[in-house]
N, C-alpha and C positions, 0 to 999 in steps of 0.2 A: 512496642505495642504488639501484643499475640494477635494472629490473623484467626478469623474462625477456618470453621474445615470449609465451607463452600470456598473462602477468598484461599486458602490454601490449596485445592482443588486447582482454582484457576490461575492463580502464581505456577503453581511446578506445571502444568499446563501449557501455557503462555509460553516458559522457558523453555518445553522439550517440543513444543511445535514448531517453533522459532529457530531453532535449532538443526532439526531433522527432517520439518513438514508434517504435517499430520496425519498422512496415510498410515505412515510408519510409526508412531505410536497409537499403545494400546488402555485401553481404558485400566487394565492391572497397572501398566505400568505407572502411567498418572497416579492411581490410585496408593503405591506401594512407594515411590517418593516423596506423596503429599502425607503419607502417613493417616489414611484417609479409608473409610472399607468400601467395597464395591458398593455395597446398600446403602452408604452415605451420599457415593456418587450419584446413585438414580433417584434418590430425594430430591437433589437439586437438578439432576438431569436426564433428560430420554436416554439419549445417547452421545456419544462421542461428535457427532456433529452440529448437536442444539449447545455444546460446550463450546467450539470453534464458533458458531454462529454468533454467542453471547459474546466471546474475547473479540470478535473483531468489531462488534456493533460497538464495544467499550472503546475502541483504538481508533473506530471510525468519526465517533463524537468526537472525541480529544482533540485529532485533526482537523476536521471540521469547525471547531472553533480556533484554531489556529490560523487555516486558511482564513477565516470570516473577518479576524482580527485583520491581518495584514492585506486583506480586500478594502477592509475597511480603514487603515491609515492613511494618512494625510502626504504619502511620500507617494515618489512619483514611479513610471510602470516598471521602468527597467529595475530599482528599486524591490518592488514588488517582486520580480519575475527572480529579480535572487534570492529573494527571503523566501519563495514557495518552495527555490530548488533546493535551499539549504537544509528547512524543514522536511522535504523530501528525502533528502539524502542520509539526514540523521533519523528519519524514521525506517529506512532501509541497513543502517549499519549493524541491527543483529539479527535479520533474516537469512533465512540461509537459503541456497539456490533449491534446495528440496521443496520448501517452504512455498516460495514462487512458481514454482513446477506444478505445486498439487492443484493450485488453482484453478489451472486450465486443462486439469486432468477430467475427463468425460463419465470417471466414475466418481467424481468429487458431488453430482449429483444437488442437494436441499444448500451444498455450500458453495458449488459453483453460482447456483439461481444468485445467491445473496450476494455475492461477487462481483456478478456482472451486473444485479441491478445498484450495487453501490457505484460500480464504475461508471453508469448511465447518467447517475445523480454526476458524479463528480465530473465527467465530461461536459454536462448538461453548464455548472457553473463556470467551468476553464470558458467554454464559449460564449455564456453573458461578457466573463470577464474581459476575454480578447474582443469582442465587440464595441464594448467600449470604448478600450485603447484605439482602435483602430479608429473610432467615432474624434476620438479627442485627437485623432496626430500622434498616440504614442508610440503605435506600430505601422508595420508597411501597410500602406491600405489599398496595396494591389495583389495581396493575400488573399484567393477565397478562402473564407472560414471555417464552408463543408469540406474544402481538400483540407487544410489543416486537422482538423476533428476527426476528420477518418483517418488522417497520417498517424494522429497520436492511436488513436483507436488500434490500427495495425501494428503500428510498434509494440502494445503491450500485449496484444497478441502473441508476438515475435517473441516476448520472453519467457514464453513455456517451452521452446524450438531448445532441442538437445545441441545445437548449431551454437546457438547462442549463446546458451549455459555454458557453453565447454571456453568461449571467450574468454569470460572472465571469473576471478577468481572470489567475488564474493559479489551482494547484490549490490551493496553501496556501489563500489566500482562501475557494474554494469549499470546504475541506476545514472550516477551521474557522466558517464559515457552518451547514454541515449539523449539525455536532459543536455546535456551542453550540443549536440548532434542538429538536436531538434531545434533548441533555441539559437543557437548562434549557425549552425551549419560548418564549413569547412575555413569558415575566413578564421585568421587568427585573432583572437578575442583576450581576456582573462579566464581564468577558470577561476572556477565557483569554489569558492574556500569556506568550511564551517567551522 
């Protein structure tokens, strides 16, 4: 199936943000991979960050209905709490530490806003979630939920910190470093296998 130029745009796109981060790519460049003309590009786009904005609202539905699914099955928390890190982890396996960096970078600007109010949405649901557990017996229920919610809140903070980056050698890794950290803490547990 040929793609048009818009989904060609945002395929070579996707792959060199993912890649590099999107600081560091240039709308030429986009444009000269996607085999695509600059005036092609500002048909379908403002600029270089209403392109980011569109790619990740696409990547944020996807997962959002991923989460909602395994919210929404019939198996029990702990359950759950692996199928979100799994999902998590394979959604992290071709971002590259740049990629995660730009995010919380202060010139990221119209895509940091969108960032952070996706992270607000998605924190907003983790704490329905763990509320519940917590209601049903399926977690500690001597957990406050606002120290957990902020703990995660700070952690992802933490993965723009050049400290952190330099840890680990890609984000999968540092993703499910933090995720088994946060979820199980220092006891010896299993790890999360995808």
């Amino acid at each position: 199936m040929k793609l048009t130029k818009k989904e060609q745009l945002e395929f070579t796109a996707k792959d060199l943000f993912w890649k590099h981060g999107f600081k560091k790519v240039s709308i030429d460049e986009i444009c000269r991979k996607s085999n695509v003309s600059r005036k092609t590009f500002y048909t379908f786009y403002d600029n270089k960050n209403a392109l980011v904005i569109f790619i990740l609202k696409a990547m944020v539905e996807g997962i959002k209905d991923s989460y909602e699914g395994i919210l929404d099955a019939d198996i029990p928390f702990a359950d759950k709490m692996e199928k979100m890190l799994v999902l998590k982890l394979k959604m992290s396996e071709s971002l590259s530490m740049e990629f995660v960096a730009d995010f919380y970078n202060p010139d990221a600007g119209e895509i940091l806003d969108y960032f952070q109010k996706m992270s607000e949405e998605s924190i907003s649901i983790s704490r329905e979630f763990l509320k519940k557990a917590q209601e049903k017996g399926e977690m500690n229920s001597n957990l406050n939920l606002d120290y957990v919610m902020w703990m995660i809140q700070k952690v992802m903070e933490l993965c723009s910190t050049p400290e952190l980056l330099s840890m680990f050698p890609n984000v999968e890794s540092m993703t499910r470093q933090i995720s088994e950290s946060v979820l199980y803490g220092i006891m010896p547990v299993k790890t999360i296998h995808n």
